[in-house]
C-alpha positions as CSV (number, residue, x, y, z in Angstrom):
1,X,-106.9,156.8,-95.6
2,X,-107.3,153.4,-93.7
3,X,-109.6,150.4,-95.4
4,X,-112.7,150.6,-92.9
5,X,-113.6,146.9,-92.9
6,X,-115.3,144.4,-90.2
7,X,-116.0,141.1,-90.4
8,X,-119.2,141.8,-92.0
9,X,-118.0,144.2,-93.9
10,X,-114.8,143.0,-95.4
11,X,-113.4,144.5,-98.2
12,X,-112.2,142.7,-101.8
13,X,-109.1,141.1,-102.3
14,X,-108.7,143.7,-105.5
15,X,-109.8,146.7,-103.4
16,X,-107.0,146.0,-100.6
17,X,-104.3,145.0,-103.7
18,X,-105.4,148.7,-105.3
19,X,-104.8,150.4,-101.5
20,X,-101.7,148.6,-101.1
21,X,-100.4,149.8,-104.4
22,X,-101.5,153.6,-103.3
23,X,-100.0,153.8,-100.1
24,X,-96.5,152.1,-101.5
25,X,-97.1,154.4,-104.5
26,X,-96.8,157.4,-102.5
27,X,-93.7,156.4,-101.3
28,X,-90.1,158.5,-102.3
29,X,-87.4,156.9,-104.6
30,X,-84.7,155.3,-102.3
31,X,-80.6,154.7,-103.2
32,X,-80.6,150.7,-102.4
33,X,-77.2,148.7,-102.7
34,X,-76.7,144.9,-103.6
35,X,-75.5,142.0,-105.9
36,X,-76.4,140.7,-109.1
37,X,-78.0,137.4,-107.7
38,X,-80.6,137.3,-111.6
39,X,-80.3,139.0,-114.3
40,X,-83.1,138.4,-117.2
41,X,-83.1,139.9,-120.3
42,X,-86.5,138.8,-122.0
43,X,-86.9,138.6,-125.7
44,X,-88.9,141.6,-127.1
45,X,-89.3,142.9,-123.9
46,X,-88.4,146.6,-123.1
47,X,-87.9,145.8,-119.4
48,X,-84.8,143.6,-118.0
49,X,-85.7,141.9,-114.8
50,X,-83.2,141.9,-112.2
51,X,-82.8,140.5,-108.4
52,X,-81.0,142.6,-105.8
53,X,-79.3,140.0,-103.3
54,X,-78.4,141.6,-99.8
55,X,-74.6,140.7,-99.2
56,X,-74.9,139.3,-95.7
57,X,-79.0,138.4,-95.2
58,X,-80.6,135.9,-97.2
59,X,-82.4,138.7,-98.5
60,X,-83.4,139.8,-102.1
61,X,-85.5,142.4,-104.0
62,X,-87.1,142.5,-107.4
63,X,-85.8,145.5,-109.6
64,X,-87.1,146.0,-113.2
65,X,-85.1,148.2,-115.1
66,X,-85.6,149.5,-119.0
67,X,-83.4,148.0,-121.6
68,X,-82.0,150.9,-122.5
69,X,-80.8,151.9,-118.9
70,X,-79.4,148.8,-118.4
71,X,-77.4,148.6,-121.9
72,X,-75.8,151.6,-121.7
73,X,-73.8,150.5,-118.7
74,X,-70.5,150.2,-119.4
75,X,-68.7,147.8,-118.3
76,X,-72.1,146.0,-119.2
77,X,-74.0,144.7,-116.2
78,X,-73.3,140.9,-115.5
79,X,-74.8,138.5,-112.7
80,X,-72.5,139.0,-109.1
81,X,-71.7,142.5,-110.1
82,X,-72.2,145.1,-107.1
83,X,-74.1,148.1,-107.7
84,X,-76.2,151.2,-106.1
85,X,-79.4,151.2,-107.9
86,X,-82.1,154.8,-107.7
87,X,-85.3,153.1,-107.6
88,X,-89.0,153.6,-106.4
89,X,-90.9,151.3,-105.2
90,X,-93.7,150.0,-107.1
91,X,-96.4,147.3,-106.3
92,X,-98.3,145.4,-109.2
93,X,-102.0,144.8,-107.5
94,X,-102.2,142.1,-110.8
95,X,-99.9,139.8,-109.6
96,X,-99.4,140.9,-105.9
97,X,-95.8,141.6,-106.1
98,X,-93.8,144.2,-104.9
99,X,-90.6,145.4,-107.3
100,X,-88.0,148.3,-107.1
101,X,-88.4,150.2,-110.2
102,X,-84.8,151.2,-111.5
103,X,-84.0,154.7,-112.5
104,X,-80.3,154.6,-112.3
105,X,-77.9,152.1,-111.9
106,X,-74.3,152.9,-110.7
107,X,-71.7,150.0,-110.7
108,X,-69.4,149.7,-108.1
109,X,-66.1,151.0,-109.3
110,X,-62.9,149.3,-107.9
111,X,-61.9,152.4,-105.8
112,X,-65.2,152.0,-104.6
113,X,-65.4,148.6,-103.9
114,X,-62.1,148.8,-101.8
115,X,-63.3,151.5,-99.9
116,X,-66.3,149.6,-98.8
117,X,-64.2,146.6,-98.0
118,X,-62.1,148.7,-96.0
119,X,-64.8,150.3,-93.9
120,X,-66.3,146.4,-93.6
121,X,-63.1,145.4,-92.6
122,X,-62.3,148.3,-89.7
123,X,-66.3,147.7,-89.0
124,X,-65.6,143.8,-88.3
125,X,-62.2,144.3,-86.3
126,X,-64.4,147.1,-84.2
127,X,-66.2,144.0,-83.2
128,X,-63.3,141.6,-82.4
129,X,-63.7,139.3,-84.8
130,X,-60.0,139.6,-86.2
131,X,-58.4,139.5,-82.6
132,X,-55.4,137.8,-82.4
133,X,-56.5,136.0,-79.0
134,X,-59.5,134.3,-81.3
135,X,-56.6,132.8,-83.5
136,X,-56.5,128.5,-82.5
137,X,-53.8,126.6,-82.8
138,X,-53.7,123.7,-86.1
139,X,-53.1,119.8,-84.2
140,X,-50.0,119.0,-85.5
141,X,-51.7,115.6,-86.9
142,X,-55.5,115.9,-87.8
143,X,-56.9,112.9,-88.4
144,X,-59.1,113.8,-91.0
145,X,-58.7,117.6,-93.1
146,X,-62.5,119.2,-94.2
147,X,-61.5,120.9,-97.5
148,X,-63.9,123.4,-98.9
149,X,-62.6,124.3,-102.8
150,X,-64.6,124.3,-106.2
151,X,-64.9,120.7,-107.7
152,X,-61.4,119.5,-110.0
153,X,-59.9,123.1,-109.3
154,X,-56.3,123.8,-109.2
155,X,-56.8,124.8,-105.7
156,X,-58.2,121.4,-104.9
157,X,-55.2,119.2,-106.3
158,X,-53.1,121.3,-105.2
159,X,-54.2,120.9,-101.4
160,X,-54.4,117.3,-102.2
161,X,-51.4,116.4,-103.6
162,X,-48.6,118.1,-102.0
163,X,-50.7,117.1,-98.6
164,X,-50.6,113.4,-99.5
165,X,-47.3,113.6,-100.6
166,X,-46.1,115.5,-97.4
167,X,-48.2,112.6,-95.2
168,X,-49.6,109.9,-97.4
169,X,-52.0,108.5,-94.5
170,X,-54.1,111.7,-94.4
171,X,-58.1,111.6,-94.7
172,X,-59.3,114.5,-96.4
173,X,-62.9,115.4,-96.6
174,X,-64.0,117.5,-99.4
175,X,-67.0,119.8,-99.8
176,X,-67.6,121.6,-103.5
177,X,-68.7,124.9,-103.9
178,X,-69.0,127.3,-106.2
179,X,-65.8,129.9,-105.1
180,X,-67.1,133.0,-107.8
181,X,-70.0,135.0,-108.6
182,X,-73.4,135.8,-106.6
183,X,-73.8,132.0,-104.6
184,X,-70.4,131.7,-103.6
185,X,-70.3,133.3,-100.8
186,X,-73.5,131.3,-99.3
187,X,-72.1,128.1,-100.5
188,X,-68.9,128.2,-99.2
189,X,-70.9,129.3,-95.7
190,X,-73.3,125.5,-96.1
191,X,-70.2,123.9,-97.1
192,X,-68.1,125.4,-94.1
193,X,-71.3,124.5,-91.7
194,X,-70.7,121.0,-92.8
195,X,-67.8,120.5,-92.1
196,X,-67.8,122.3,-89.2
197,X,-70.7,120.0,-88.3
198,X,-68.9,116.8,-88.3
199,X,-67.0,115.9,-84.8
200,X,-64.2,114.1,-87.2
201,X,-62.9,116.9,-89.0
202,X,-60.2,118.4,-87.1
203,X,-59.2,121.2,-89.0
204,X,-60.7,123.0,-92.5
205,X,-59.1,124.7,-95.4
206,X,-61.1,126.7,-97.4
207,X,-59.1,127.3,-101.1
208,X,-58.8,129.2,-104.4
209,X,-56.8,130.0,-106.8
210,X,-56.1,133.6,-107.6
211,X,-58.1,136.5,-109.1
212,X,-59.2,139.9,-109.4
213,X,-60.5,141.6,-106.7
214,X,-63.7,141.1,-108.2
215,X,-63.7,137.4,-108.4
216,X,-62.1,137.1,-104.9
217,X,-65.3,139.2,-103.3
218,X,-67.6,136.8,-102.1
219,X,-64.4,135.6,-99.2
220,X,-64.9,139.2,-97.8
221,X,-68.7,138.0,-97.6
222,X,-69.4,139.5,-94.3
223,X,-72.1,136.6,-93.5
224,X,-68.8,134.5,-94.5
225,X,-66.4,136.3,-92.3
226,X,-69.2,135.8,-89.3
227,X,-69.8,131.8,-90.2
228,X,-65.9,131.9,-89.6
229,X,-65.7,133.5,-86.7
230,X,-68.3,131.1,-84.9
231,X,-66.9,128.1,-86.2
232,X,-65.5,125.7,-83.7
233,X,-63.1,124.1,-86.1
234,X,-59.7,125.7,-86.7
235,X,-60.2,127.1,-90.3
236,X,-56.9,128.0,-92.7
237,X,-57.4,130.2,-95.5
238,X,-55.7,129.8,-98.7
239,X,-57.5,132.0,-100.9
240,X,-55.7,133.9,-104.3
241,X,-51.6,134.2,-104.2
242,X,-49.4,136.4,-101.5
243,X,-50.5,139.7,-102.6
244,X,-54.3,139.1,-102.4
245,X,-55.9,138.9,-98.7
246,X,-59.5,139.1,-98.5
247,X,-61.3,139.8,-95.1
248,X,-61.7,136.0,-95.1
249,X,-57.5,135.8,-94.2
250,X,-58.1,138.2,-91.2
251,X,-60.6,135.8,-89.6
252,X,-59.2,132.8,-89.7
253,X,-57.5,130.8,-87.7
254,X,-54.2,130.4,-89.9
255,X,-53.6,132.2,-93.4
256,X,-51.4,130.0,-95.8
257,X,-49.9,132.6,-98.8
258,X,-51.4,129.6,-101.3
259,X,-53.8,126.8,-101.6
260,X,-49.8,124.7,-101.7
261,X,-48.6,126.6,-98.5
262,X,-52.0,125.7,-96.7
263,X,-51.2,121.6,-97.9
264,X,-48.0,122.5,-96.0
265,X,-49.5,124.0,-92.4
266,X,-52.5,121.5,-91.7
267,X,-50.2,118.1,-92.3
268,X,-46.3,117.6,-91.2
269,X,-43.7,116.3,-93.4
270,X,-43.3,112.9,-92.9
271,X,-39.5,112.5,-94.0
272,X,-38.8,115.3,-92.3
273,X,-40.6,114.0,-89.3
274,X,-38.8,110.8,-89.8
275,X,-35.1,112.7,-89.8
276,X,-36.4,114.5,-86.5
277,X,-37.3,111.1,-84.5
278,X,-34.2,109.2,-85.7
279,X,-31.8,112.1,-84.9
280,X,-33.4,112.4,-81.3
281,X,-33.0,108.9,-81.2
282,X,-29.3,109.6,-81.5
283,X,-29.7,112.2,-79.0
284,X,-31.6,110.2,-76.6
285,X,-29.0,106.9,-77.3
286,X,-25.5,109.2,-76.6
287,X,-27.3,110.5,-73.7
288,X,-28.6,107.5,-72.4
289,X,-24.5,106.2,-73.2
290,X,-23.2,108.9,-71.1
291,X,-25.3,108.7,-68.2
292,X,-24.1,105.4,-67.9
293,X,-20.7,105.7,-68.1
294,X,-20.7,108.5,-65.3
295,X,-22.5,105.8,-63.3
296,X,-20.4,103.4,-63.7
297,X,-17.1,105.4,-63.0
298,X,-18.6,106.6,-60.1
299,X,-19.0,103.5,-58.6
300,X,-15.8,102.2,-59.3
301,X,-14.8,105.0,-57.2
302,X,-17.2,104.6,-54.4
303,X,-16.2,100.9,-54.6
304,X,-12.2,101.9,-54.2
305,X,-12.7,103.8,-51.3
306,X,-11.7,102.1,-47.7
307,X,-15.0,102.6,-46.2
308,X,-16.2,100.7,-48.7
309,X,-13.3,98.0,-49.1
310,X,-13.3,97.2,-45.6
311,X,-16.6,98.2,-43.8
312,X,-15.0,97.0,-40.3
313,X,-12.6,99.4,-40.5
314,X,-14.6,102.5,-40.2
315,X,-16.9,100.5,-37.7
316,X,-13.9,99.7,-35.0
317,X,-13.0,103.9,-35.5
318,X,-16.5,104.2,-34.1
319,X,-16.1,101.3,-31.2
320,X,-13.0,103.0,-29.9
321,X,-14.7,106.4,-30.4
322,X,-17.5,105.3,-28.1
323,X,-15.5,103.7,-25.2
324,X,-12.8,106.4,-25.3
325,X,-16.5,108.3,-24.6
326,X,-17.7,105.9,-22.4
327,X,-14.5,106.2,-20.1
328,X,-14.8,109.9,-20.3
329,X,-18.2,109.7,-18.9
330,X,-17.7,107.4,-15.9
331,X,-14.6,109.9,-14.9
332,X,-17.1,112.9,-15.2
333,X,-19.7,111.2,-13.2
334,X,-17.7,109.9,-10.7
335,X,-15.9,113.1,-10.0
336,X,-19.3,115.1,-9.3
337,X,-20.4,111.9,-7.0
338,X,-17.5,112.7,-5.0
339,X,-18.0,116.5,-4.9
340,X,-21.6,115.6,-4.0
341,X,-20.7,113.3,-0.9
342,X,-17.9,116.1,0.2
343,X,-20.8,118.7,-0.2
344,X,-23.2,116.5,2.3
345,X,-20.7,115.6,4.8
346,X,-19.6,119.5,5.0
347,X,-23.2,120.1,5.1
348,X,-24.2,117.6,7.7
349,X,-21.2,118.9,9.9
350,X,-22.5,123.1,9.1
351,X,-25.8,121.1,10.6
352,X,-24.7,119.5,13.5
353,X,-23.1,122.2,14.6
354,X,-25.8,124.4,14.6
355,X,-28.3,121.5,16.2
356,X,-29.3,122.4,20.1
357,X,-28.3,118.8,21.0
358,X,-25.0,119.4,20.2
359,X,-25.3,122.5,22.5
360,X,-26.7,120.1,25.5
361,X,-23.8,117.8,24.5
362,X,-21.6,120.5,25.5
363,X,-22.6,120.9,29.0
364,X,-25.5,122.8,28.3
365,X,-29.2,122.2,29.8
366,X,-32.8,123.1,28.8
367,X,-35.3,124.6,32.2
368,X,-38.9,123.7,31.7
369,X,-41.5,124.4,33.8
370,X,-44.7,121.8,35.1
371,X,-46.2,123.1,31.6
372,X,-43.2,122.1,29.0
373,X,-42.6,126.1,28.7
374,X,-39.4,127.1,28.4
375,X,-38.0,129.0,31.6
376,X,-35.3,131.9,30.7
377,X,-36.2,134.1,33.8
378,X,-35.7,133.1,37.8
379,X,-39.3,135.2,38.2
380,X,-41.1,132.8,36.1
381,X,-40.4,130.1,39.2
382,X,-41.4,129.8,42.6
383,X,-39.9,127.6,45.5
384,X,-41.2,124.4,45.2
385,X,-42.3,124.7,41.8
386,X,-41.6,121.2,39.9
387,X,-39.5,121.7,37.1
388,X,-37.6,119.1,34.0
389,X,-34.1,119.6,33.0
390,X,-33.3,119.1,29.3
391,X,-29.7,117.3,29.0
392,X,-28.0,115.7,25.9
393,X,-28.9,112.3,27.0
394,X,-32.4,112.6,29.1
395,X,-34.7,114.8,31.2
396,X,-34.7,115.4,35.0
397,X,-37.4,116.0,36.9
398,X,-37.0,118.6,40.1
399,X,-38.4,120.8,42.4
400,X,-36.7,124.4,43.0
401,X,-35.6,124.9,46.6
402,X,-34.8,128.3,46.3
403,X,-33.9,131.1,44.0
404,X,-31.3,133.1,43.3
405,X,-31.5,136.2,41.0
406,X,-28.2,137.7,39.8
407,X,-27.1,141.2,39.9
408,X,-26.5,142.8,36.6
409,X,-23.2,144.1,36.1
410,X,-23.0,148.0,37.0
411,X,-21.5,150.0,33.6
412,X,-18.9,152.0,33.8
413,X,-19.7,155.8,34.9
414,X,-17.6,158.3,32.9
């Protein structure tokens, strides 16, 4: 039932602590599954006092467990060790805290443990985050290398040394953290952030030595893989030897086999870059060598050629070229001038032959009447009509004494 309280009627802290332990009271066992983040085994106590860390929230439970339970694990139960734990919930109204009360514990076998990295693993790669299109490329000279690593490891010389001694001028900056048990996984993460933080660091390795499958666990931290996956830094894992490849290798940018093989990827070798540059200085040299001795033949030949030798020569070609054209083009142009003046004399002859003054000029005459009209009939005159004769040279003026029709000429009968 519900506490019925008001604000004048408010209920006591003990009676809403003894509720609160009721209600969660009535509550059913539950299967939970974590790390060892604490385990406390108090002197003369029957109960060991344990806390249940989620792998990928910052999120953790109380569990008390009896001694007995918890010593006749075997292997015994040790801090970062994964296990399922049968527990019911239980609420202590004396000290207002709530606590999962252990009635088994199961540890994680390795057959189990692999099976759950495996489904974590297809789980993550569901989600894209091993994609081969989210891989970046490593600069090929960072200016300054973030190194995540546990302080004076083997991993961390060995990143160190062989890097210096492949390019001594590198800048490495290192972050510790702890790279086994229940806070490495959220160390490496701060450390990571870090780095990732700082607009200097280029590129960052994150290295350790080998181990069990066990003691390499925390790099298949999902919250890990994620912090990976969102960095904007390129980010090369060199985490255990060949064989070993937590989820952490699928994630990042570049996985080097060792923490020696990751000195190797992030910096180039120096001597070797040194052989490259003076060998394509060779390269570059003969070439430039050749180039010019192509050049120079060629103009030696250019140079011996008679165009060259003697520039006039190939410029009188052309002056004799251009009168012989010049000639050719007066002959052409006089030729159609005199088929053009023959054309207009023939045509001014076709005209004046075909002109009506040339017809007067041949005896011919022109009869117009007082009106200027044209007279080609006798009845379009009477006598004493004046008239004007048309003739090649002038008119005449006259009047018609008298006039005389002609008789058509009879045809022919049959």
């Amino acid at each position: 039932m519900a506490l019925e309280t008001s604000l004048e009627n408010p209920a006591p802290v003990r009676t809403v602590a003894n509720a609160l332990a009721g209600w969660i009271d009535r509550l059913g066992a539950v299967w939970v599954e974590g790390q060892i983040a604490q385990l406390n085994r108090r002197p003369g106590l029957a109960t060991v006092f344990l806390t249940l860390r989620d792998p990928v929230a910052d999120l953790s439970l109380s569990v008390t467990a009896p001694r007995a339970l918890v010593d006749s694990l075997n292997p015994p139960l040790v801090e970062g060790a994964r296990v399922v734990v049968h527990a019911k919930p239980s609420y202590y109204a004396t000290r207002g805290t709530l606590s999962l009360v252990a009635r088994d514990i199961r540890l994680v076998g390795l057959g189990e443990l692999l099976a759950q990295l495996e489904r974590r693993r297809q789980l993550l790669a569901a989600e894209g985050l091993f994609d081969r299109a989210r891989k970046r490329s490593l600069p090929f000279l960072p200016g300054v290398v973030g190194l995540v690593t546990a302080p004076r490891s083997a991993a961390e010389r060995d990143v160190l040394e062989n890097a210096r001694r492949r390019w001594p001028g590198v800048t490495f900056r290192v972050a510790h953290a702890t790279v086994q048990g229940p806070r490495a996984a959220g160390e490496v993460i701060g450390a990571l952030e870090r780095l990732d933080a700082d607009p200097e660091v280029e590129v960052i390795v994150i290295a350790r030595g080998g181990g069990s499958v066990e003691d390499l666990l925390p790099f298949s931290d999902e919250g890990l893989v994620r912090a990976v996956a969102a960095a904007r830094t390129p980010v090369v894992s060199a985490i255990g030897h060949e064989p070993d490849q937590p989820l952490l290798d699928l994630v990042a940018d570049v996985r080097a086999s060792t923490p020696t093989d990751a000195a190797k990827l992030v910096v180039p070798d120096v001597a070797a870059e040194r052989d490259h540059v003076r060998a394509a200085r060779l390269r570059l040299r003969s070439l430039v060598h050749g180039t010019l001795a192509r050049e120079r033949t060629g103009l030696a030949a250019l140079r011996s050629r008679p165009v060259l030798a003697d520039p006039a020569t190939l410029l009188g070609r052309r002056a004799e070229e251009v009168a012989a054209l010049r000639d050719r083009m007066r002959r052409s142009l006089q030729h159609r001038l005199d088929r053009a003046h023959d054309d207009v004399g023939h045509q001014r002859a076709r005209v004046r032959a075909l002109s009506p003054l040339a017809t007067l000029e041949r005896g011919y005459a022109v009869l117009q009447d007082a009106d200027g009209v044209v007279v080609t009939s006798v009845s379009a005159l009477a006598a004493g009509a004046p008239v004007r004769v048309r003739v090649a040279d002038g008119r005449v003026h006259a009047d018609v004494t008298a006039l005389e029709p002609l008789t058509p000429p009879q045809e022919d009968s049959a």
